[in-house]
LOZA-236466 format. One record per atom (N, C-alpha, C, O): residue in three letters; x, y, z negated. Coordinates in steps of 0.1 Angstrom, whole numbers, plus 5000, padded with zeros to 4 digits. Atoms other than C-alpha are relative to their C-alpha. Layout:
ALAXYZ
...
end
This chain:
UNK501150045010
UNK374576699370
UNK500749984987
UNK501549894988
UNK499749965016
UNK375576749332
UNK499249904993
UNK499749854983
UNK501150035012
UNK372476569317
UNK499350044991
UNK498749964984
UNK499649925012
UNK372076819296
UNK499650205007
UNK500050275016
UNK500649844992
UNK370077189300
UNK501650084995
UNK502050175002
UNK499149865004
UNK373177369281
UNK501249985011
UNK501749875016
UNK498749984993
UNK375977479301
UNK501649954988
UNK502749914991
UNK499050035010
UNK378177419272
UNK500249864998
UNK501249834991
UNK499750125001
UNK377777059274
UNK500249945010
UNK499449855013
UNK499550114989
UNK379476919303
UNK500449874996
UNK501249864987
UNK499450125000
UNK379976569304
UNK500449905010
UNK501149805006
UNK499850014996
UNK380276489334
UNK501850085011
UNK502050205008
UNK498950014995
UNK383776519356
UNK499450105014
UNK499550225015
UNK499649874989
UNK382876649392
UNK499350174993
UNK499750284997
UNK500549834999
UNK380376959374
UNK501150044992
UNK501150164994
UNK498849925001
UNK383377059359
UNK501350045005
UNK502250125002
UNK499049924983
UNK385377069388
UNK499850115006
UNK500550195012
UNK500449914990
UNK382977259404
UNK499650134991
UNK499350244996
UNK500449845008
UNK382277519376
UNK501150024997
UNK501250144994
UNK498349934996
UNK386377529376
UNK499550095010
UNK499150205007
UNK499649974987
UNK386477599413
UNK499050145004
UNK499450235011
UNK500049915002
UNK383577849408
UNK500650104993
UNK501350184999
UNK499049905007
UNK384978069382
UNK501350055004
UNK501850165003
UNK498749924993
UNK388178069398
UNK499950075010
UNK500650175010
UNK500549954991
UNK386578169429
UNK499950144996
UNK500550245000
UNK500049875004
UNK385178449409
UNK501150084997
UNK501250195004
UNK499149915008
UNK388078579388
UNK501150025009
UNK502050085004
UNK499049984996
UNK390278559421
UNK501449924995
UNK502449984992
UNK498650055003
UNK392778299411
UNK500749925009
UNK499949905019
UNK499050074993
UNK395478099430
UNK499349955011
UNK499650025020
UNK500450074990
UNK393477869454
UNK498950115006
UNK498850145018
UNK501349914994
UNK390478109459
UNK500250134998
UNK499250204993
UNK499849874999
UNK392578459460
UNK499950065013
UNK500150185013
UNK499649944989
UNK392478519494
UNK499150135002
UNK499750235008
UNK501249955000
UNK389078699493
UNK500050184992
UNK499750304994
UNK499849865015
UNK389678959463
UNK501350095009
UNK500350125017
UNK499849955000
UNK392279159478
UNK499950135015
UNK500250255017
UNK501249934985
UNK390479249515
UNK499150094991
UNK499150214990
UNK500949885008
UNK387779359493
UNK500050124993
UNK499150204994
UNK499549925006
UNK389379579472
UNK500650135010
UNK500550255007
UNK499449944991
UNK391179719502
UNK499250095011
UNK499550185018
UNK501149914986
UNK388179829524
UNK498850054989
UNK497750054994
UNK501149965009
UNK386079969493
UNK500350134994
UNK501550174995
UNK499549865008
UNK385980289474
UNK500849974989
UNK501249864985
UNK499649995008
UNK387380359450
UNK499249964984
UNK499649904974
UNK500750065016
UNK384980309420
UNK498849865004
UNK498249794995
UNK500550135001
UNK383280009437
UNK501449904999
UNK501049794997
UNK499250034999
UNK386779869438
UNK500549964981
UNK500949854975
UNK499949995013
UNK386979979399
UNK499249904992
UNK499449854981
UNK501050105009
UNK384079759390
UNK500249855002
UNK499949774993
UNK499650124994
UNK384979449409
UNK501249974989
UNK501149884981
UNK498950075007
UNK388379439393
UNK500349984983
UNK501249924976
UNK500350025011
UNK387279499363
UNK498649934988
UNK498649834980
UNK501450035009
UNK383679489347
UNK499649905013
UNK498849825007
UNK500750155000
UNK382679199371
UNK500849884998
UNK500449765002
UNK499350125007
UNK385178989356
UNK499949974989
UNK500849904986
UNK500450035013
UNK383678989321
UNK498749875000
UNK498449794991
UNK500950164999
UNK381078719329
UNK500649915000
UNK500749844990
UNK499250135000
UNK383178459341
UNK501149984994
UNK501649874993
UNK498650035011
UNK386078529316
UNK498449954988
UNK498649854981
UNK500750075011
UNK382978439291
UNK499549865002
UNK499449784992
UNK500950144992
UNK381278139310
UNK501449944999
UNK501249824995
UNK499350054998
UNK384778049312
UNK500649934985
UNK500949814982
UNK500150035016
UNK385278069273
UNK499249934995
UNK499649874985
UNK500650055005
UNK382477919266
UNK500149825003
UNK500049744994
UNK499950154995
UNK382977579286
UNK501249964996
UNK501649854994
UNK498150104998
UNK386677569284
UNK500349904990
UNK501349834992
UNK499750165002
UNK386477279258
UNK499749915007
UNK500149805003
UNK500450114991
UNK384977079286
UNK500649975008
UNK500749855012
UNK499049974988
UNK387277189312
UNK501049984998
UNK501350004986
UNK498550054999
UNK390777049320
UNK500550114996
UNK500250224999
UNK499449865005
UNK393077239301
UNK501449965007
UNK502450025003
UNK498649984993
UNK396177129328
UNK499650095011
UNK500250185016
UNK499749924985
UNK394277229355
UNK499750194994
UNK500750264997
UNK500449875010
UNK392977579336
UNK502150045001
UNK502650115009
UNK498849975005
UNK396877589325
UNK500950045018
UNK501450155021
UNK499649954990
UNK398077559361
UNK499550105009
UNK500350175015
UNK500749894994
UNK395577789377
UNK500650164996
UNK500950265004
UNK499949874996
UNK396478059357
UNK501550024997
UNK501750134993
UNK498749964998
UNK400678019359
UNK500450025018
UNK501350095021
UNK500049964987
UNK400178009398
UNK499850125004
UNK500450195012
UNK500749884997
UNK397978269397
UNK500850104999
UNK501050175008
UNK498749865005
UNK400778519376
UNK501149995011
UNK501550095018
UNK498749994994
UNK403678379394
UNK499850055013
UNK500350155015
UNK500749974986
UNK401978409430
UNK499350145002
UNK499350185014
UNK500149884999
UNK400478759421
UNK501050064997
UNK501050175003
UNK498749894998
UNK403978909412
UNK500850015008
UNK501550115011
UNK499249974989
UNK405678779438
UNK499250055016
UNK499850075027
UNK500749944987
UNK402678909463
UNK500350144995
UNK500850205004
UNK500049895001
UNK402979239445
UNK501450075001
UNK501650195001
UNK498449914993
UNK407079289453
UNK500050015016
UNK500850085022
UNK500349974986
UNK406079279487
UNK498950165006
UNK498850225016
UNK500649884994
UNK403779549485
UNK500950154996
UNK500550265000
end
């Protein structure tokens, strides 16, 4: 609960945990990657193309728009996990 119809105005603490924990969900990051690369793996080729790309233009915006509300350590650690932990998944492939 925010208080507040805009999305832009979080004031509360857990809804911005939990509109973290979605978005990361979405964009495939560190804690909630496991999901994104099954899917990609059993899909075509051009539904595979839109997933990894054009439906991650929402939540990179929703994400812009809130991120003065949002923890900028945890934001910061999400997405150095995320690099470091996707390059060292990708020398294995």
């Amino acid at each position: 609960f925010t208080g507040q119809w805009d999305i832009t105005q979080l004031t509360h603490s857990v809804s911005c945990l939990l509109l973290t924990a979605a978005i990361s969900m979405k964009l495939g990051l560190v804690p909630f990657h496991f999901w994104f690369p099954e899917v990609l793996q059993g899909s075509s080729l051009m539904t595979s193309l839109l997933l990894a790309t054009i439906m991650k233009f929402p939540p990179i915006v929703l994400l812009l728009l809130t991120s003065p509300s949002l923890n900028p350590t945890l934001l910061s650690m999400l997405a150095i996990a995320s690099a470091a932990l996707g390059g060292w998944m990708g020398l294995n492939q």
